[in-house]
N, C-alpha and C positions, 0 to 999 in steps of 0.2 A: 504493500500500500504506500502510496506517496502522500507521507506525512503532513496535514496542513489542520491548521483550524476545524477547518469544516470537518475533516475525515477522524482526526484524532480520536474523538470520545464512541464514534463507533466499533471501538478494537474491542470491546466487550474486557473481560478480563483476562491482564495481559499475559499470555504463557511461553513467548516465543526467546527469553533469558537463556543463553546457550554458556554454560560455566567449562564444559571440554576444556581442556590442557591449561586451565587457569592454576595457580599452585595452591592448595588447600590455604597457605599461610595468607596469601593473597585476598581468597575471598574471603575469610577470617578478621582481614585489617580492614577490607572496605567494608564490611557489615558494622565489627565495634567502633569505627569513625564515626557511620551513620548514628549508631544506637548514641555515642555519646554529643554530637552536634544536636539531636532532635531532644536529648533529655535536657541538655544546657540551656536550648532554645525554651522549652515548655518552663524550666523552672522558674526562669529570669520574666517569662509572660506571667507566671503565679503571681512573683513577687512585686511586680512593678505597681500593681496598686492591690491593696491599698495602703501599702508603707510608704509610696509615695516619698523614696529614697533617691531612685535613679533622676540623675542629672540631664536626661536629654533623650528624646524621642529615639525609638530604634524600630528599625524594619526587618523585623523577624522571618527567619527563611525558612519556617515548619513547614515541610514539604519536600524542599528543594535542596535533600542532605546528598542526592548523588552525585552530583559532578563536584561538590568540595571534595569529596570522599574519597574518586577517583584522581582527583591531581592531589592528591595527598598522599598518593603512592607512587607518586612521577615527577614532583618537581623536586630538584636539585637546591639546596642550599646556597648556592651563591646566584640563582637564578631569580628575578624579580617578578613580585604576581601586584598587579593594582586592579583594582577592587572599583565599582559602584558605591552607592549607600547602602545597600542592601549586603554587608559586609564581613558577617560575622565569621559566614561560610567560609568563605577566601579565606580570614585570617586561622581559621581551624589547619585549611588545605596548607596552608606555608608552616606549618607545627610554630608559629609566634604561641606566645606564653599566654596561657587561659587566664591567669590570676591577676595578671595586667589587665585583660580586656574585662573584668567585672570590675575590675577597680577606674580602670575608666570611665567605665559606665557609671558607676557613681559619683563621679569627679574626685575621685581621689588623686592625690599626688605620687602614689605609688601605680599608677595606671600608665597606660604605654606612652601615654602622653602628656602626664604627669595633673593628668583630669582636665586639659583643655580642649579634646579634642571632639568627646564624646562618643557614638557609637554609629554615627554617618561617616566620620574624618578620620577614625582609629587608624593608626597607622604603626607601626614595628620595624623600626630601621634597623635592628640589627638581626633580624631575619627577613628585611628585602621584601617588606609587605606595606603598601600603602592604600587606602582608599579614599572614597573622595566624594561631596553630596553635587559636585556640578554633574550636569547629565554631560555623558561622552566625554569626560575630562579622564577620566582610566584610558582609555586609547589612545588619548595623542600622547598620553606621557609616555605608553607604554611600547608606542612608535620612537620616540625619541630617544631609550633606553635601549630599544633593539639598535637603533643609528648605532651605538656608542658601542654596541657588542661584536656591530659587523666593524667598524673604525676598528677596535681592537684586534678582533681575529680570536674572542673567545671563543669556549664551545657554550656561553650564557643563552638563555631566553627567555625575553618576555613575556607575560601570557596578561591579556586584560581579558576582565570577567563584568559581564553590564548585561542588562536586559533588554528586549527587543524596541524599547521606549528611545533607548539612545540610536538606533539610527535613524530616529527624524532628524536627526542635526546634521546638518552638515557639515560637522567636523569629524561625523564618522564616516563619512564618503571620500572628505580628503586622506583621512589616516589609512584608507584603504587604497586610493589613487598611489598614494609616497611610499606605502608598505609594499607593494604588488611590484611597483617601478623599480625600488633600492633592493627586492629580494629580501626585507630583513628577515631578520629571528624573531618572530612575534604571531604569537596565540592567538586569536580573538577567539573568546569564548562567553558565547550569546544566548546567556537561558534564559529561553522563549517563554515567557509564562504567557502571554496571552495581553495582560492587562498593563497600561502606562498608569501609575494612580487608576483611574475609575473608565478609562479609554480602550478600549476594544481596540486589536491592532486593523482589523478588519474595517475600522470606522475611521482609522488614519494614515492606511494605506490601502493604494488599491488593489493589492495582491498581498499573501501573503508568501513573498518569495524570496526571501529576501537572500538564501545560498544562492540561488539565477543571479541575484544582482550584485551580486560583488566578484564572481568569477572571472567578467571582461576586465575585473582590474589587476588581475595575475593572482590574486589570492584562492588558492584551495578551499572548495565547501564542501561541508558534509553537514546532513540535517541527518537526527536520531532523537528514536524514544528515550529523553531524556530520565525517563522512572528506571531505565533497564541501567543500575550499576555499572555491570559485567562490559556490556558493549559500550558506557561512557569512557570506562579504562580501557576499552582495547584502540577505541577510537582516538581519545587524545594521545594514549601513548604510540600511536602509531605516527601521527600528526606530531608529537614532540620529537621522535627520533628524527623524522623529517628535515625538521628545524634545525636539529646540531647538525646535520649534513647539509648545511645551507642551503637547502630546498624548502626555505620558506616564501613568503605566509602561508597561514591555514586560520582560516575560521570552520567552530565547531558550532552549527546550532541545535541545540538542546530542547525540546521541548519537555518542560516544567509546570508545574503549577503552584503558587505558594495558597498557602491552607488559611492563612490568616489574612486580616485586614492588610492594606498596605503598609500605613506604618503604628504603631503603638497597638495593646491588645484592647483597644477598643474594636467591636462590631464595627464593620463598617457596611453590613449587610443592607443596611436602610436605603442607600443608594440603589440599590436591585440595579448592579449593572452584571451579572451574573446570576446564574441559574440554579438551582439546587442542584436541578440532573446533573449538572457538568459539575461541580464540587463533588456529587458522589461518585462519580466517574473516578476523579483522581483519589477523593481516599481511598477507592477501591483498590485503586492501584498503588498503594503506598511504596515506596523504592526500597525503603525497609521491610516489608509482609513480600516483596517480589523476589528479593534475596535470600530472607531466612526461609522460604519454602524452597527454594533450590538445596541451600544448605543442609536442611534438616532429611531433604529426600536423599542427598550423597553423604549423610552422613559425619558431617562437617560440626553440625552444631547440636546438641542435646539440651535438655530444659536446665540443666544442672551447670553447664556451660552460661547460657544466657543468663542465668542466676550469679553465676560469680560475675560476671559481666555488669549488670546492670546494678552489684553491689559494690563495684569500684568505681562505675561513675556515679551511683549517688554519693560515695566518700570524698570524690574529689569536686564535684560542684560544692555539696559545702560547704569547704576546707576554702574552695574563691570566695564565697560568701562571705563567711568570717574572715579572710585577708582583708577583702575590699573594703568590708561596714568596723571593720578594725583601724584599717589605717585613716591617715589624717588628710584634710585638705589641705591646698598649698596653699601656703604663706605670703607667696608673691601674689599682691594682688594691684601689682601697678601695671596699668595698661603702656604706659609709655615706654617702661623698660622691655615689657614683653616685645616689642613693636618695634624700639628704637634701639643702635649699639653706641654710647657712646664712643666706645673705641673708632671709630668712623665719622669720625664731625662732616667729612667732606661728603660721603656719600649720602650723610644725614641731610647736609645743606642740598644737593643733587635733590634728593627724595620731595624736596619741603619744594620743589617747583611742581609738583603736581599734587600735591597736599596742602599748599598754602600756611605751611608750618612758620612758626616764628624765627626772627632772624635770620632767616635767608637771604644771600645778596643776589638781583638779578642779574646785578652786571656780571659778576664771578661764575654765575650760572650760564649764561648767554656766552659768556668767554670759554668754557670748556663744550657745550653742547649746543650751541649756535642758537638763535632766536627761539622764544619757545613761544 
């Protein structure tokens, strides 16, 4: 069947998950991924009201545990992943540190971002994980990072992870134009849920084709039942091998569904821009209930198993919980300092001609950067 909108929710329940020559350990880490991404995801929705602790709206990815799941057994540590708003996922997929990201969620200072960044903007520089709330802004960076891979002559890759909302922008046509032309090393990886906020892609584009329309710009497509695990990792990591052998781009598109509102665990059903049918479509198909019945029929997983399993990620959400509601908010609360370096007067002075910052000279400015 060729995957689209319209045909999707007709697949009935899905059985076509093919696990052959996968390595038992393999589909073992993709399943306890998922089990622990969907348990972190549901607790953090528990808690956020009504202790009404967390510092900043998040857009929850219950649902959509397979494709972090799958590059979580594929990407490389010196490799870079940026992210959307929808962000949690990625930073699980790049193994960044779980107890950072509740702690930033809270605006703690021990959070990855020392609690300013929140849980749109989280970011992990020292495992090479950034996201980001502009729509299409993970792509161009993540063009510009591959530039810098190919300039070097690593074996690096970039992978940007966004949802089908960001190619109305034109910035992700260009990033496709520059990526397809330069050859780089760079992923795109586009889970299709369906909906922009509350927008039907079918009511904002006139096709829904969007693998067709990036092919004439030398980038690889591949469209896949994004619930099926098994074929998200054989898919990307075939497409990432690709990459180190300088037979990039490739975009992956995934089709997904997220289970919750778009963003915070309020209902956002009152809108009725969705259907029941099609929500029970996708529980039906959970990527988690599609995995552990492959698993449980070869023999892979036993109730006893999922038991110690789901008793070491309730020990370790937790253990984030009391880090995060433990530790302290930062102290720095000057905007100026956050913003500005003294060490830099000059670039400060530069800065203050598009800021209209105090004591700036315009002649001095005009004198290094010409009429402004």
């Amino acid at each position: 069947m060729d995957l689209s909108h319209r045909s999707i929710t007709q697949l009935g329940h899905y059985r076509d998950m093919d696990i052959t020559g996968v390595p038992a350990d393999t589909l073992t880490a993709l399943y306890r991924q998922m089990l622990r991404l969907r348990r972190t995801e549901e607790a953090l929705h528990r808690e956020y009201h009504p202790a009404d602790e967390m510092r900043c709206p998040i857009h929850f990815c219950i649902g959509q545990e397979s494709i972090p799941a799958a590059l979580s057994q594929l990407v490389q540590p010196d490799d870079y992943l940026f992210s959307h708003h929808r962000s949690h996922g990625y930073y699980f997929a790049k193994g960044s540190p779980l107890r950072e990201l509740f702690a930033e969620i809270y605006g703690k200072a021990t959070g990855a971002d020392s609690g300013k960044a929140g849980s749109q903007d989280i970011s992990h520089s020292g495992t090479h994980f950034y996201s980001g709330a502009i729509l299409a802004g993970a792509i161009t960076i993540a063009v510009g990072a591959a530039f810098g891979f190919k300039f070097k002559r690593t074996k690096q890759i970039a992978i940007a992870g966004f949802g089908e909302g960001a190619t109305d922008e034109g910035a992700f046509w260009e990033a496709m134009n520059y990526a397809g032309k330069q050859k780089l090393p760079v992923l795109f990886v586009c889970e299709n849920n369906r909906y922009a906020t509350f927008s039907d892609q079918l009511k904002r584009q006139a096709q829904d084709n969007i693998c067709e329309r990036v092919r004439p710009f030398g980038v690889r497509a591949t469209r896949i039942f994004g619930n099926d695990t098994v074929l998200a990792w054989r898919t990307l990591g075939a497409e990432i091998k690709r990459l180190r052998a300088g037979d990039g781009p490739a975009l992956v598109e995934a089709y997904t569904y997220r289970w919750n509102s778009h963003v915070g665990p309020e209902d956002d059903g009152v809108n009725a821009y969705r259907s029941a049918e099609e929500m029970k479509f996708w529980k039906d198909n959970c990527p988690i209930v599609l995995l552990e019945e492959k698993l449980r029929a070869a023999g892979h997983l036993t109730d006893a198993l999922k038991a110690r399993c789901e008793s070491e990620i309730a020990a370790e959400i937790a253990a984030n919980f009391k880090y995060a509601k433990d530790s302290p908010f930062p102290t720095d609360t000057n905007w100026r300092r956050m913003n500005w370096d003294d060490s830099s007067p000059l670039a400060d002075k530069l800065l203050g001609v598009a800021s209209g910052g105090e004591n700036f000279d315009q002649n001095q400015a005009e004198a290094r950067l010409g009429p402004y």
